[in-house]
C-alpha positions in Angstrom: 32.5 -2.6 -93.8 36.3 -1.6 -94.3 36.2 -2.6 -91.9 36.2 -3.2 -91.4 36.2 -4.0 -86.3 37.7 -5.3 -88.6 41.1 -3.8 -87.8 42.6 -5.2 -84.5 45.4 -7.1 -86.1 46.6 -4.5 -88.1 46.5 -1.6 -85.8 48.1 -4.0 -83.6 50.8 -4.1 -85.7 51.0 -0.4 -86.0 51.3 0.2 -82.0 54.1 -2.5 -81.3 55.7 -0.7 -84.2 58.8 1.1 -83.4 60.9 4.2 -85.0 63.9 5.8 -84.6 64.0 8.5 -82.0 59.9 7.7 -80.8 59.0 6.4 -77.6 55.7 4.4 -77.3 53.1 5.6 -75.5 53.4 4.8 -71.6 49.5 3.5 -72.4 50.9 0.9 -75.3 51.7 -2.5 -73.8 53.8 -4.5 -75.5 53.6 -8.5 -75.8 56.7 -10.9 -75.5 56.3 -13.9 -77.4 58.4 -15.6 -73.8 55.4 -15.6 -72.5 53.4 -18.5 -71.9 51.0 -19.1 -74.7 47.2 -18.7 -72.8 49.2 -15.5 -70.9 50.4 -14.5 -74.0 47.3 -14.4 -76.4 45.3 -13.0 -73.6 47.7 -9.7 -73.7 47.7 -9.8 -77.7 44.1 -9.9 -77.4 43.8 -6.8 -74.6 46.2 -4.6 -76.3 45.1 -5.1 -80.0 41.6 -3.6 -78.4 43.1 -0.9 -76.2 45.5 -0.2 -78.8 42.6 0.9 -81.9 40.8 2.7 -79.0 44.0 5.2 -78.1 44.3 5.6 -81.9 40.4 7.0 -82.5 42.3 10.0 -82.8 45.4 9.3 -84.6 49.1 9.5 -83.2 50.6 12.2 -85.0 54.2 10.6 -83.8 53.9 7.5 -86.0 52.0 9.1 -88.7 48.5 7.3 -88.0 45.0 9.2 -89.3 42.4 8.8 -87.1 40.3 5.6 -87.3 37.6 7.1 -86.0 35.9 7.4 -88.8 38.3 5.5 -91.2 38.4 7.2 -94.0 38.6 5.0 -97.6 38.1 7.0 -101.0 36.1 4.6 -103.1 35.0 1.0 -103.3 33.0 -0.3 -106.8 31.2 -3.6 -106.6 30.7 -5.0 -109.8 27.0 -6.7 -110.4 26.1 -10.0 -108.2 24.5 -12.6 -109.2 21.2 -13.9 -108.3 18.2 -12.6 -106.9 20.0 -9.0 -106.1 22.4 -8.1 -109.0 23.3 -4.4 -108.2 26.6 -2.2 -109.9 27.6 -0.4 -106.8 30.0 2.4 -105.9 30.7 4.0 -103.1 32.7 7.2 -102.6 33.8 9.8 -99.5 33.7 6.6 -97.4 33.6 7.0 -93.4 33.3 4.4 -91.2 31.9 4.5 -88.0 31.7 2.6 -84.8 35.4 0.7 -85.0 36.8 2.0 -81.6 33.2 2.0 -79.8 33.1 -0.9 -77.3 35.1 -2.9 -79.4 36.0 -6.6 -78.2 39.1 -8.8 -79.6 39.5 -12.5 -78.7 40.9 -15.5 -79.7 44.0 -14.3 -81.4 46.1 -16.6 -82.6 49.5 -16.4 -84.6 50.9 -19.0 -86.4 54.6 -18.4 -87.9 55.0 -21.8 -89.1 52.7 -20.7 -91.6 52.5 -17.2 -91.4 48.8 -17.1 -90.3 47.0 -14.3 -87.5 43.7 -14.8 -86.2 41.5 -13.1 -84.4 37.7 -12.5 -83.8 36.2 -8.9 -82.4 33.2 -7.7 -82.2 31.8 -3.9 -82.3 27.6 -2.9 -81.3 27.3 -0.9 -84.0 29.5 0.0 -87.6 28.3 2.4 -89.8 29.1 2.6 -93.4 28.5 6.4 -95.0 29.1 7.2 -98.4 28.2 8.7 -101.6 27.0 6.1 -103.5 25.8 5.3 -106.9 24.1 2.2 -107.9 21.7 0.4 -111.0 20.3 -2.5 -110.9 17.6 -5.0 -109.5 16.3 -6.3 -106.1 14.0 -9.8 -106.5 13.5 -8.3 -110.2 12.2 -4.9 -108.6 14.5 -2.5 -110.7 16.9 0.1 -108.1 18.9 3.1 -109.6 20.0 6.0 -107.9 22.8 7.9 -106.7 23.3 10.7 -103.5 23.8 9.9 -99.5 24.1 6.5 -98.0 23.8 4.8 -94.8 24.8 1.0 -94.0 24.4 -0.1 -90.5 25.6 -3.2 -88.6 24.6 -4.2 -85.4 26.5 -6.8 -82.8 28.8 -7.2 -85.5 31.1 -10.3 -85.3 34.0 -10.4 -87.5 36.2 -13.1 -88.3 39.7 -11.6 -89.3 42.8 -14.1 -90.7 46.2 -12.7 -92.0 48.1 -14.5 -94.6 51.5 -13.5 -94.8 55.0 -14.0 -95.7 58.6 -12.9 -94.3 61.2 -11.4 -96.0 64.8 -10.3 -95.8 65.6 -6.5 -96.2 68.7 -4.8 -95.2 69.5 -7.4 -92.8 66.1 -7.4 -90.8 63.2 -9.3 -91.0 60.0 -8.1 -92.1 56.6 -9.7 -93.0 54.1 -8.5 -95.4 50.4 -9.7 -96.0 49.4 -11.9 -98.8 45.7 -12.2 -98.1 43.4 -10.7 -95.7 40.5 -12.5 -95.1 37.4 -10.7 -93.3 33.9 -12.3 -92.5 31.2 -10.6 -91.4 28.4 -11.8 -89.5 25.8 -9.3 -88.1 23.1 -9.8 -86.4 20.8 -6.8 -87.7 21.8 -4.5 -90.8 20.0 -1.7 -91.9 20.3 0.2 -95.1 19.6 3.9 -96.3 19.9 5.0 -99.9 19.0 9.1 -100.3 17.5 10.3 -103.7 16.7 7.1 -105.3 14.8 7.4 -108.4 16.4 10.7 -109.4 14.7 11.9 -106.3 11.3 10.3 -106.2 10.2 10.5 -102.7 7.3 8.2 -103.1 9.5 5.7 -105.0 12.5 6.1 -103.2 10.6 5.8 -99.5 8.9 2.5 -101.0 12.1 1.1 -102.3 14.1 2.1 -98.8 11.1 0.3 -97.1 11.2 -2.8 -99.0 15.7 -3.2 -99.0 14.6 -3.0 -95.1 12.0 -5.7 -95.4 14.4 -8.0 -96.9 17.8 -6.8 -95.6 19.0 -10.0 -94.3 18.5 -11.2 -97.9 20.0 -8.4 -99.5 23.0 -8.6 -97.2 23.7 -12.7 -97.9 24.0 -11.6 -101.5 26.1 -9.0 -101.3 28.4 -10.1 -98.4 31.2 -12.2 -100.5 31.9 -8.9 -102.7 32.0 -6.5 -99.8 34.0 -9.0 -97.4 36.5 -9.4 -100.7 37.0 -5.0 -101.2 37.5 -4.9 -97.7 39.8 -7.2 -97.2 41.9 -5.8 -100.4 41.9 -2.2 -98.4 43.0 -3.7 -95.1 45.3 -5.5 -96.9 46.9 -2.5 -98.5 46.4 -1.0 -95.0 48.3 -3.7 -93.3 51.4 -3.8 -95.4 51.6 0.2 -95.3 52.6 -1.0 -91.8 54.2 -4.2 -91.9 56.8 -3.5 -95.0 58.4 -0.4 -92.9 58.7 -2.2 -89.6 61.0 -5.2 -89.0 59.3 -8.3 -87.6 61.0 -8.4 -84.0 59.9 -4.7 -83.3 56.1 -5.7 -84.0 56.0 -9.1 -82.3 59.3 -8.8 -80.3 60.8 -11.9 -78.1 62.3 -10.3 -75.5 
């Protein structure tokens, strides 16, 4: 969910990045803003994908961990409201699937107001973590704590930057405000290992019934994921955009 796919402006950002002494990669293609608007978006869209799919692996030369998995240390979810209220953490997190036939389109950038778009879509994302939660599912009491699985599939993500520039020794930068992520999938499954301190009656009945109602379980929980999320790509974003100026990310000529 970090992720979530979720990405494509960001790591954008980080491949039309440039540093002293480093040459970009012969595969990178860079996007002048001169270009006419439909030619334009159409590249931004093309390299933002190709760009997250060289960097599965990292780039050692700009300091970039792999993505594939990206790797976040903990997200806590504090209890919902409504027919699921669950306290949830989530620890060791990998996520899966962000590079795998990924699609980006209809990117959009708008300085005026210091607003990106974009919309992508990845087969498959899977979320895999220790987790740890107590609660209730439609009054059904959950607690446990071990291995978990949380897969989306033909997820369609709708990503929007809010930003601001900024003046620092005498270059422009921008850094990110807000980051906005929505999620729409069209099939999530969940897996939650040693519920019930390890009752494998209880905890097969319980994995059987989240499944049951998933799509349920997901509409209650989606606001608070969507919001973490957001916060990390947001931190993961400006540990980007505050070290690069403006015109060396989206340059003009």
């Amino acid at each position: 969910m970090n992720t979530i796919a979720v990405l494509p402006l960001v790591l954008l950002a980080a491949v039309f990045s440039g540093t002293t002494g480093i040459e970009l990669p012969s595969s990178f293609r860079i996007c002048k803003r001169t270009l006419p608007e439909q030619e334009y978006y159409k590249c931004v869209s093309e390299s933002a994908r190709d760009a997250v799919v060289s960097l599965a692996g990292g780039l050692k030369s700009f300091k970039i961990l792999p993505i594939e998995p990206l790797a976040v240390d903990s997200v806590k979810i504090g209890e919902s409201q409504g027919s699921v209220t669950l306290r949830q953490e989530y620890r060791n997190i990998k996520l899966h699937g962000l590079t795998k036939q990924l699609e980006v389109k209809n990117y959009r950038i708008d300085w005026d107001k210091c607003l990106l778009t974009s919309e992508s879509y990845n087969p498959q994302v899977d979320f895999v973590a220790d987790y740890r939660i107590d609660g209730k599912i439609l009054l059904l009491p959950v607690k446990g704590s071990g291995k978990s699985n949380i897969t989306m599939y033909d997820l369609k993500t709708q990503n929007e930057i809010h930003c601001e520039k900024y003046q620092k020794n005498g270059e422009t930068y921008i850094r990110v405000t807000k980051y906005d992520v929505k999620f729409s999938p069209g099939r999530v499954t969940l897996r939650f290992d040693n519920l019930f301190d390890g009752d494998t009656i209880l905890g097969e009945q319980m994995n059987r019934f989240i499944n049951e109602n998933s799509d349920l379980l997901f509409k209650e929980l989606q606001a608070p994921y969507e919001e973490t999320f957001g916060l990390v790509f947001a931190k993961v974003a400006n540990d980007i955009f505050i070290r690069v100026p403006f015109n060396k990310i989206f340059p003009l000529t």
